[in-house]
Every structure is written in C-alpha cells, then in structure tokens.
N, C-alpha and C positions, 0 to 999 in steps of 0.2 A: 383530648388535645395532645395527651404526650404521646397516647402509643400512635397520632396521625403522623406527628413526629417523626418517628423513628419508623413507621415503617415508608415515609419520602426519605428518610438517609438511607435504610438499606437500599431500596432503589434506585437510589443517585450511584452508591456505590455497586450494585451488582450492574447497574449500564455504564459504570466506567471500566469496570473491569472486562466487560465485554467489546468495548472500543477498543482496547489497548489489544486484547488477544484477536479481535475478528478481523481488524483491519492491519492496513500498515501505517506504519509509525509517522505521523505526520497528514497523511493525505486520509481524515480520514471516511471517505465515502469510496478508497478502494479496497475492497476487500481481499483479505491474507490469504490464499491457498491454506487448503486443510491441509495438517503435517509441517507448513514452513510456518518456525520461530523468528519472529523479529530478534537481530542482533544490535542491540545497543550502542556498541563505537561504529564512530562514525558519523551518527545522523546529523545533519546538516536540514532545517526549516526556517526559512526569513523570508519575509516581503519584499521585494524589490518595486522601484517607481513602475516597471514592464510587469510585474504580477508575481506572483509565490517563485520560490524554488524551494524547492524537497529533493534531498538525497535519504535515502532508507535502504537497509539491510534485511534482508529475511535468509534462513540456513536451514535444509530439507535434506533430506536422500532420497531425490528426484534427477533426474537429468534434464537438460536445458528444453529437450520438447515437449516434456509434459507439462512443462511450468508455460512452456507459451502455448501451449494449448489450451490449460485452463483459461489464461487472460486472455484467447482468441476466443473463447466462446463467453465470458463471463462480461468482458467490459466491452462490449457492443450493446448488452443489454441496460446498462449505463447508462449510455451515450455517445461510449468513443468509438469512433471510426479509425479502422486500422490503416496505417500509412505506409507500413514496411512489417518484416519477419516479426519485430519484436517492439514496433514502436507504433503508438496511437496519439489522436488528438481528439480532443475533449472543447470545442469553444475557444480559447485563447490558450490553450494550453497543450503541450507536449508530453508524454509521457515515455519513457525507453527501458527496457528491462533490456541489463546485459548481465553474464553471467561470469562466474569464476568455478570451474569444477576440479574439486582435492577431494577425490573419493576419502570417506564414502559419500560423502555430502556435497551438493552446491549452494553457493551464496548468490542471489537474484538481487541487484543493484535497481533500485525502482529510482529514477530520476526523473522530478517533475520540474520542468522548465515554463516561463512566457514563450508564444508561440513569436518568432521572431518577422516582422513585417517588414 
C-alpha cells in the first residue's frame, strides 16, 4: 500500500514537472518549442465572463521565423487554424505570438484571448 503510494506521488510529480517545461505557462495544451524557456515575469492567466486570457513569455536563440514555423506546422495539428503570419484560432479563442529580438535571444509573447463576436 505504501510503496502504491509513493510511486502515484512520484508520478504526479514527474507529470508536473513535465507540464511546466513541455508546455507554455498557462495554456496548458500548447506546447513549448524545444530550446524556448518560459520566462516567469510577466505572466498574466484569469477567466474573464468572454473566456480565459493568457499572456506568457518563453526566451530561445531562435529568430521570429523559426519560432512561427514550428507553431505553423504544430498547432494545426491541434486544432487551430491559422488566421494571419503569426495568429491562430482555436473554437472561441485567439491566439498571437509577437516577438521582441535583443540578440542573441528572442522573447515569443503567446497571447491567448476570447475570440471577440
């Protein structure tokens, strides 16, 4: 009974720790680019009456078209259907990666909105 225990906590904990680094901060069914770090300031996650909003950080030494290349070919598989260069929708919901690049790194801005009607 005890070692059933403990080996459900290690695997609570090795699938949290896997949520936190596979995905981004907040949303978590979209998955993190390999190489990009979530960055902690900043995040912003609330429910609003119109549905979630997610602001998150992730920081790579990628440049802005590789980073929307992966999520061009990764979150179609998903679900989301791409709306513009760097923005998808998902059912009620929006999603926009914009970018900030200060070599040697960039920071990928993943904003998840209500799709607004």
């Amino acid at each position: 009974m005890i070692r059933s225990l403990l080996v459900l906590v290690f695997l609570s904990l090795a699938t949290a720790a896997f949520a936190a680094d596979g995905f981004v901060a907040g949303i978590g069914d979209l998955p993190l680019m390999t190489g990009l770090s979530p960055v902690d300031a900043g995040h912003v996650d609330f429910d609003s009456p119109g549905g979630r909003i997610v602001i998150s950080y992730a920081k790579g030494n990628f440049d802005a078209a590789q980073v929307t290349e992966f999520y061009a070919v990764t979150l179609p598989q998903l679900g989301w259907t791409r709306t513009g260069d760097t923005s998808f929708r998902r059912e009620a919901e929006i999603l926009h990666l914009d970018y900030d690049a200060t070599p040697p790194s960039l920071t990928v801005r993943f904003s998840l909105t209500p799709l607004q009607r």
